[in-house]
N, CA, C and O of each residue as an XYZ file, in Angstrom:
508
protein
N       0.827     -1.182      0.000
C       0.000      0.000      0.000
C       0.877      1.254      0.000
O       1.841      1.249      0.766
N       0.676      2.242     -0.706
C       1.393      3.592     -1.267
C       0.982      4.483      0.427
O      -0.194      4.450      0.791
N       1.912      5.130      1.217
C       1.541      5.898      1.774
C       2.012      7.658      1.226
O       3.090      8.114      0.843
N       0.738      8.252      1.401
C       1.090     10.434      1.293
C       0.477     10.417      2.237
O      -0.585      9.895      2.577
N       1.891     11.619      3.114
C       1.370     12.239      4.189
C       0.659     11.330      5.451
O      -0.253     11.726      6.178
N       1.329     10.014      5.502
C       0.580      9.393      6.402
C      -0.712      8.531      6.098
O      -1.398      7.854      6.863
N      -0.818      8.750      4.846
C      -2.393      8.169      4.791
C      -2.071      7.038      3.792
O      -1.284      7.176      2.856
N      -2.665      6.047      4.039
C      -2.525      4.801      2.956
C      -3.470      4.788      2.209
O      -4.599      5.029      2.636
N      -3.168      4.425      0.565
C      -3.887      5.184     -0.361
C      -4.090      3.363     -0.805
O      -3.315      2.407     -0.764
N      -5.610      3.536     -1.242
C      -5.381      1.725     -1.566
C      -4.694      1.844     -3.541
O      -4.758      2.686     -4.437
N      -4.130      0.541     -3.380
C      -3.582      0.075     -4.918
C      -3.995      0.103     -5.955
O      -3.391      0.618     -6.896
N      -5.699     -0.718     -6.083
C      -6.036     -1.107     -6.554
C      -7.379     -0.170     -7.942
O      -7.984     -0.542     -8.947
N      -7.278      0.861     -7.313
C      -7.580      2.223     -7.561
C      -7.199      3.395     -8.376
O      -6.197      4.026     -8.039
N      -7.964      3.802     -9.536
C      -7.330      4.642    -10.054
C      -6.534      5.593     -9.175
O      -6.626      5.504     -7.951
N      -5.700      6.566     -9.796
C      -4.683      7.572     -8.943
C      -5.773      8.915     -8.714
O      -5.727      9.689     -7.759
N      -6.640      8.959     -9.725
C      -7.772     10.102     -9.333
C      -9.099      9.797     -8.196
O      -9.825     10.738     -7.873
N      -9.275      8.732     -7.770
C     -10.310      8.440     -7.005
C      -9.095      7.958     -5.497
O      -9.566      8.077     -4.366
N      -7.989      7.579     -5.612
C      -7.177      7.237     -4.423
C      -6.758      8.156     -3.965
O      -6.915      8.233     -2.747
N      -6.129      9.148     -4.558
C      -5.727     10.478     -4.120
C      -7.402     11.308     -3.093
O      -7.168     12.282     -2.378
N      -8.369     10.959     -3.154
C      -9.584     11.826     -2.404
C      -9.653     10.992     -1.183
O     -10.621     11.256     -0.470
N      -8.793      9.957     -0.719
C      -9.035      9.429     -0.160
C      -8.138     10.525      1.408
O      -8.477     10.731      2.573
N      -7.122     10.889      0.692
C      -6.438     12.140      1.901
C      -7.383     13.530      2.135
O      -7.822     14.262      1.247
N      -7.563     13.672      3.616
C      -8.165     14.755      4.172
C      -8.198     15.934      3.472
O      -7.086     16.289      3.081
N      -9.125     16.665      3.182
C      -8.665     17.611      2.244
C      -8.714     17.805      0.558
O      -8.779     18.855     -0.082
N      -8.676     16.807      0.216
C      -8.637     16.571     -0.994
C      -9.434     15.883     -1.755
O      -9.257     14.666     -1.692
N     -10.883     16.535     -2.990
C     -11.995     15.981     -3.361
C     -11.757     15.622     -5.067
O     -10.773     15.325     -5.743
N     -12.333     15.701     -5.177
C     -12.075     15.188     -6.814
C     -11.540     15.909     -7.777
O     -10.856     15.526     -8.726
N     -12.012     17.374     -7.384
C     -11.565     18.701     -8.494
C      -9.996     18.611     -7.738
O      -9.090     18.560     -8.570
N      -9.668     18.593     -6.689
C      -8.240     18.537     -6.580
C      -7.678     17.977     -6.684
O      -6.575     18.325     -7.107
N      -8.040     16.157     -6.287
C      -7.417     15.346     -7.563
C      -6.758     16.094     -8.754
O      -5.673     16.646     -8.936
N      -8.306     15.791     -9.765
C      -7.685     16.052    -10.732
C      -6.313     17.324    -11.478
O      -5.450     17.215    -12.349
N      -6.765     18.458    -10.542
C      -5.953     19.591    -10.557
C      -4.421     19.068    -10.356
O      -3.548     19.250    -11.203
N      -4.218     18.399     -9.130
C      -2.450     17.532     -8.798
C      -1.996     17.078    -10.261
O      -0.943     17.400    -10.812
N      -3.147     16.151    -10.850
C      -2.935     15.226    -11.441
C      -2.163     16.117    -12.904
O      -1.047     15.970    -13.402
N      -3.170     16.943    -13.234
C      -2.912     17.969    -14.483
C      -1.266     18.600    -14.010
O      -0.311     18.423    -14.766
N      -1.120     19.311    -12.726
C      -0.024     19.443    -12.692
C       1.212     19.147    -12.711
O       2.144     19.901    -12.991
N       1.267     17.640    -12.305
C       2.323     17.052    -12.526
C       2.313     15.604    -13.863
O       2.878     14.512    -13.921
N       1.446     16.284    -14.683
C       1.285     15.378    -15.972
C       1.368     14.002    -15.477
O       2.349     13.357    -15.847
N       0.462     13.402    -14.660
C       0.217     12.054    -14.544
C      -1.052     11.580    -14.709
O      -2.052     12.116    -14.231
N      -1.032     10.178    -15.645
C      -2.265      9.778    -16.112
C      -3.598      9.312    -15.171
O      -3.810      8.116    -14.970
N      -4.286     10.141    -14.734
C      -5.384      9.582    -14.116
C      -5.662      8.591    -13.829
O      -5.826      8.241    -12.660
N      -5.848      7.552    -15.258
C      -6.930      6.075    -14.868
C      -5.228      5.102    -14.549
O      -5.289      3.873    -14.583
N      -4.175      5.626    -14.331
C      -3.183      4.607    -13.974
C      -3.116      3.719    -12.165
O      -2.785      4.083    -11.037
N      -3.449      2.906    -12.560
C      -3.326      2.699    -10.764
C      -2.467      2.871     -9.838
O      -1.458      3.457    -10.228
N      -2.481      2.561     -8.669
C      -1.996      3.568     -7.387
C      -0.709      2.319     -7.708
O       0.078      2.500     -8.637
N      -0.673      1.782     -7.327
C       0.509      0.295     -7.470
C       1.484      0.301     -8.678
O       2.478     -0.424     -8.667
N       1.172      1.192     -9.806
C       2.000      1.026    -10.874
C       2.762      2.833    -10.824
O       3.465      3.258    -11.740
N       2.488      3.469     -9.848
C       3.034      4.455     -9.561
C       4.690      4.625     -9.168
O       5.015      4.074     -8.116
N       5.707      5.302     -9.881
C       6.951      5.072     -9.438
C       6.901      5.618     -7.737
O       5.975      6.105     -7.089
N       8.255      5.312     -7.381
C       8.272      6.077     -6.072
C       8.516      7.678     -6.091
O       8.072      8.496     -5.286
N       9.546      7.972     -7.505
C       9.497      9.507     -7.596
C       8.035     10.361     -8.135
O       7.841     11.576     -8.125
N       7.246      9.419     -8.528
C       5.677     10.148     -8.648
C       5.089     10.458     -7.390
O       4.449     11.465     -7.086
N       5.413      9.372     -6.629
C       4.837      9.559     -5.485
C       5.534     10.514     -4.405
O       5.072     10.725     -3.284
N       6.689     11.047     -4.903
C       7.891     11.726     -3.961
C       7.051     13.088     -4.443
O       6.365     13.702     -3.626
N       7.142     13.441     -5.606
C       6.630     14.386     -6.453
C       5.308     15.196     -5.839
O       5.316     16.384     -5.515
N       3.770     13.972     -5.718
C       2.682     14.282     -5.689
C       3.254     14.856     -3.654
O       3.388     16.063     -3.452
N       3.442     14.086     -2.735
C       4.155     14.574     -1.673
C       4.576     15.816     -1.598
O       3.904     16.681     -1.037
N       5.806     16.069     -2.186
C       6.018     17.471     -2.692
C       5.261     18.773     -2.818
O       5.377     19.910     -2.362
N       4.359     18.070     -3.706
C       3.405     19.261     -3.890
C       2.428     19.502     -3.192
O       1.915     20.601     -3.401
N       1.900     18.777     -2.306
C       0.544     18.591     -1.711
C       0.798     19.446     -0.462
O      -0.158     19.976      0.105
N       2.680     19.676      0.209
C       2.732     20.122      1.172
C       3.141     21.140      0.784
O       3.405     21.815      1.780
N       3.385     21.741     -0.210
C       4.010     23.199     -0.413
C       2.335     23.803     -1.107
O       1.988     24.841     -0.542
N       1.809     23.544     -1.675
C       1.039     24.331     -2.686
C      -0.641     23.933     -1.554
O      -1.460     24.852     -1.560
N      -0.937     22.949     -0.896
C      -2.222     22.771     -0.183
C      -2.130     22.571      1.009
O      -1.032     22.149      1.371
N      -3.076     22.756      1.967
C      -3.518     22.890      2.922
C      -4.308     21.276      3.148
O      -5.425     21.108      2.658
N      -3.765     20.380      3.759
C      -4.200     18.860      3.707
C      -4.056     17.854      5.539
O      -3.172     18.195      6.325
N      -4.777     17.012      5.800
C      -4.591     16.047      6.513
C      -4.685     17.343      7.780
O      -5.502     18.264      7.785
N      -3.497     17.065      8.902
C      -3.436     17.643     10.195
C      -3.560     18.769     10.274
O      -4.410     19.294     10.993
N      -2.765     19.379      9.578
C      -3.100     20.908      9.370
C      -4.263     21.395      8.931
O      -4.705     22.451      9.382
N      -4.885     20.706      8.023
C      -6.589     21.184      7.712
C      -7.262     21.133      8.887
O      -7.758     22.081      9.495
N      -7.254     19.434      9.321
C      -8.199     19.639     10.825
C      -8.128     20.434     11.817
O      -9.071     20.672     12.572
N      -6.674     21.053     11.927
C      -6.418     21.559     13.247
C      -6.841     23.279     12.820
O      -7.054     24.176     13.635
N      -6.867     23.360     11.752
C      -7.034     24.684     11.471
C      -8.986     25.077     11.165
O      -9.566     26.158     11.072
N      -9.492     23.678     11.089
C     -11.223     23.781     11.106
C     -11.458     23.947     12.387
O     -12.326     24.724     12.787
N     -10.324     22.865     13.580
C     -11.258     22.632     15.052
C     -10.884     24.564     15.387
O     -11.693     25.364     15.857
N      -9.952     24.756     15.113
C      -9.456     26.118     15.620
C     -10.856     27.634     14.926
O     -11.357     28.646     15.417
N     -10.933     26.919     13.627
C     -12.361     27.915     13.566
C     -13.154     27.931     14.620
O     -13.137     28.875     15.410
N     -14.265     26.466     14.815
C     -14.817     26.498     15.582
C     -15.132     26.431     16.557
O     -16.246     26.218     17.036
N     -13.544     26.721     17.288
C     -13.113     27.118     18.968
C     -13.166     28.399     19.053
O     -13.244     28.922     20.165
N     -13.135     29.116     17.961
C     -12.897     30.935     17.967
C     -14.540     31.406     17.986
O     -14.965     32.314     18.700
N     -15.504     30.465     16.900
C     -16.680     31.090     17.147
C     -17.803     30.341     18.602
O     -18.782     30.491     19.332
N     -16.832     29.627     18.258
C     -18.101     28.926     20.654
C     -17.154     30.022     21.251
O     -17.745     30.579     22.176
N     -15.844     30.556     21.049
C     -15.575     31.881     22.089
C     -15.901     33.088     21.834
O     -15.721     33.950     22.694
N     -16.245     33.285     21.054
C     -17.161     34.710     20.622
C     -18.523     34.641     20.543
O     -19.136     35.595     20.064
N     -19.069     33.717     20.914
C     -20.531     33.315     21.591
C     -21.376     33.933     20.089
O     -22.026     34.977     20.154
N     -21.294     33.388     19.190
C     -21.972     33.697     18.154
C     -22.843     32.440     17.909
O     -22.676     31.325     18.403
N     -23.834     32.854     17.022
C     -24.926     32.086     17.010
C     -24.633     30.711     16.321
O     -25.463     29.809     16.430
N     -23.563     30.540     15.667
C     -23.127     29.605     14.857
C     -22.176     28.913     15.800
O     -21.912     27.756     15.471
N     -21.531     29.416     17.037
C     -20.784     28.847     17.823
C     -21.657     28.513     19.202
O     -21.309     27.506     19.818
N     -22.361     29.008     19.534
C     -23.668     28.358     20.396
C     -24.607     27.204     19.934
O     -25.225     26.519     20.749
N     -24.707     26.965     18.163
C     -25.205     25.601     18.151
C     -23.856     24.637     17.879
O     -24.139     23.463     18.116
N     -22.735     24.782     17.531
C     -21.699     24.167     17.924
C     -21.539     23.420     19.166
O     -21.064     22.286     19.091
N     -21.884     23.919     20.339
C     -21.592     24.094     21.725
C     -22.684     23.195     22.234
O     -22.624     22.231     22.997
N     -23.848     23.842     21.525
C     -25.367     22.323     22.117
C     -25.180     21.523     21.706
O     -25.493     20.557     22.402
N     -24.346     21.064     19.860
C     -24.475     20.217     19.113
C     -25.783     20.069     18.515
O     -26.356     18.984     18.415
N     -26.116     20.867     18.230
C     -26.967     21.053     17.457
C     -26.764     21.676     15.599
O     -25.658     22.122     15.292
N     -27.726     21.645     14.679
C     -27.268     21.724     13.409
C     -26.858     23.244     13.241
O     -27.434     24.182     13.792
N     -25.949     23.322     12.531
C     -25.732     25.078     12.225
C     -25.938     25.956     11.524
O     -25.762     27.169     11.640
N     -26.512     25.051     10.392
C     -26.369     26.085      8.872
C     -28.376     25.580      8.893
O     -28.715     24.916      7.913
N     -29.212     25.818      9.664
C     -30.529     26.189      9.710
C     -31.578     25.223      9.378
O     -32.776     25.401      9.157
N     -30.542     23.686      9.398
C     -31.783     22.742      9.556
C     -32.612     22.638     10.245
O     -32.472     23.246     11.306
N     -33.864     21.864     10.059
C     -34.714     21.742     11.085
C     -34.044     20.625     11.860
O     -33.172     19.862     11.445
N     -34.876     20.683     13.633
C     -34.170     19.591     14.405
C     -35.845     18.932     15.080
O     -36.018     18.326     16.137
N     -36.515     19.183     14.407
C     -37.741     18.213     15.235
C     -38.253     17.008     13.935
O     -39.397     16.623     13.694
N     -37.379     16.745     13.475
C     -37.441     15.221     12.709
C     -36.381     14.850     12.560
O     -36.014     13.710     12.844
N     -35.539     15.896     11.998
C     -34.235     15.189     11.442
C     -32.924     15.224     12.853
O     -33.051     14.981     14.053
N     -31.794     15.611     12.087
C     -30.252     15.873     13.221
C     -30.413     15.214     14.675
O     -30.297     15.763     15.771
N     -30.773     13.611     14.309
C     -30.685     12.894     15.549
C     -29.313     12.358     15.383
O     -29.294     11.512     16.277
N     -28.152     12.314     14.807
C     -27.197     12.110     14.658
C     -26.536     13.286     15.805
O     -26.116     12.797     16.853
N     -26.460     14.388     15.688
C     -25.901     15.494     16.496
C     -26.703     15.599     18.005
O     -26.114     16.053     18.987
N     -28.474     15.004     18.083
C     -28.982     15.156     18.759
C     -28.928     14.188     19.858
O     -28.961     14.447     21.061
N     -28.847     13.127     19.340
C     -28.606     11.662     20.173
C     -30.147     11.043     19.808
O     -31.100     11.682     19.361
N     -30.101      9.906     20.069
C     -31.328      9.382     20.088
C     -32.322      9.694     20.536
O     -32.186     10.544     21.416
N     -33.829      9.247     20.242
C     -34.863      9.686     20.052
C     -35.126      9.522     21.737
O     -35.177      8.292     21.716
N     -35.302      9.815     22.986
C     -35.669      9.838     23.989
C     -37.406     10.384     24.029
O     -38.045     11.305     23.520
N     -37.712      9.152     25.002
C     -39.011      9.047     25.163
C     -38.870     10.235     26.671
O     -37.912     10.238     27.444
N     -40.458     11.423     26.794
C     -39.939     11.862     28.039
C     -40.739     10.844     29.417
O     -41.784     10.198     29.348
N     -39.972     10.983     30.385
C     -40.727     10.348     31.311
C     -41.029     11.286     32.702
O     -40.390     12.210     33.206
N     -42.008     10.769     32.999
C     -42.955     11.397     33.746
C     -43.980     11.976     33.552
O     -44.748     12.385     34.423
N     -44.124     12.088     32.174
C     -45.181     13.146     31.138
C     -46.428     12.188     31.414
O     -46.333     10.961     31.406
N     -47.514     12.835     31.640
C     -49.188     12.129     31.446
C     -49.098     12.326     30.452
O     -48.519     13.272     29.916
N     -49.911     11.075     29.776
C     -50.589     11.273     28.821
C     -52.392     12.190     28.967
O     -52.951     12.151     30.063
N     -52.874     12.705     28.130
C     -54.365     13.288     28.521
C     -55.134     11.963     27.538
O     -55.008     11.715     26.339
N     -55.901     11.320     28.542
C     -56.860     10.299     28.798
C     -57.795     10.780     27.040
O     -58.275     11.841     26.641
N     -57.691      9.430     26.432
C     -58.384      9.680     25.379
C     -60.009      8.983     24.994
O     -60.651      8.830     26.032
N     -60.471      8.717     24.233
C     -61.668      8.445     24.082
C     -62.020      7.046     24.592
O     -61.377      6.194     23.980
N     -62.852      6.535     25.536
C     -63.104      5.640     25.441
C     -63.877      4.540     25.124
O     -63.447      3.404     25.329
């Protein structure tokens, strides 16, 4: 298995769909690496020399923003806005959704599971 930057890229895989597999990096940037350092897309990850792979390395840390440094520089966004108590950093902080979903069906993922309340009466229905 080919490792960049720490991340093991599988073999068996074109070089444009293995390369999205590192943090940071989606398909348009794929392909963008790929254009830059004139390497054939549909070639697989396994038939890659080691100086292609020294190369794509190379570039990924001088020219992008990828892997540790991306994350540490997202968690660091959204440590700056839960400390400036903004509305986007207060649903951060409940875990709740941020960008204005609804939360009374959906965002039980962020919400936790569906909890029944207890102690609640029910009001006595027809009999």
């Amino acid at each position: 298995m080919t490792r960049i930057l720490g991340v093991d890229i599988p073999d068996n895989k074109r070089l444009e769909i293995s390369l999205t597999y590192i943090y940071g990096i989606g398909n348009i940037k794929a392909k963008e690496i790929i254009e830059k350092l004139n390497l054939d897309p549909n070639i697989r990850t396994h038939r890659l020399k080691s100086e292609d792979v020294a190369n794509i390395t190379t570039l990924l840390q001088k020219e992008y923003i990828v892997e540790g440094d991306l994350r540490r520089q997202v968690q660091n966004n959204i440590k700056r806005l839960i400390s400036i108590n903004c509305y986007r950093g207060v649903r951060h902080r409940t875990g709740l959704p941020v960008r204005g979903q609804k939360t009374g069906t959906n965002a039980r993922t962020r919400k936790g599971k569906k909890k029944t309340m207890a102690g609640k009466k029910r009001a006595p229905g027809p009999k």
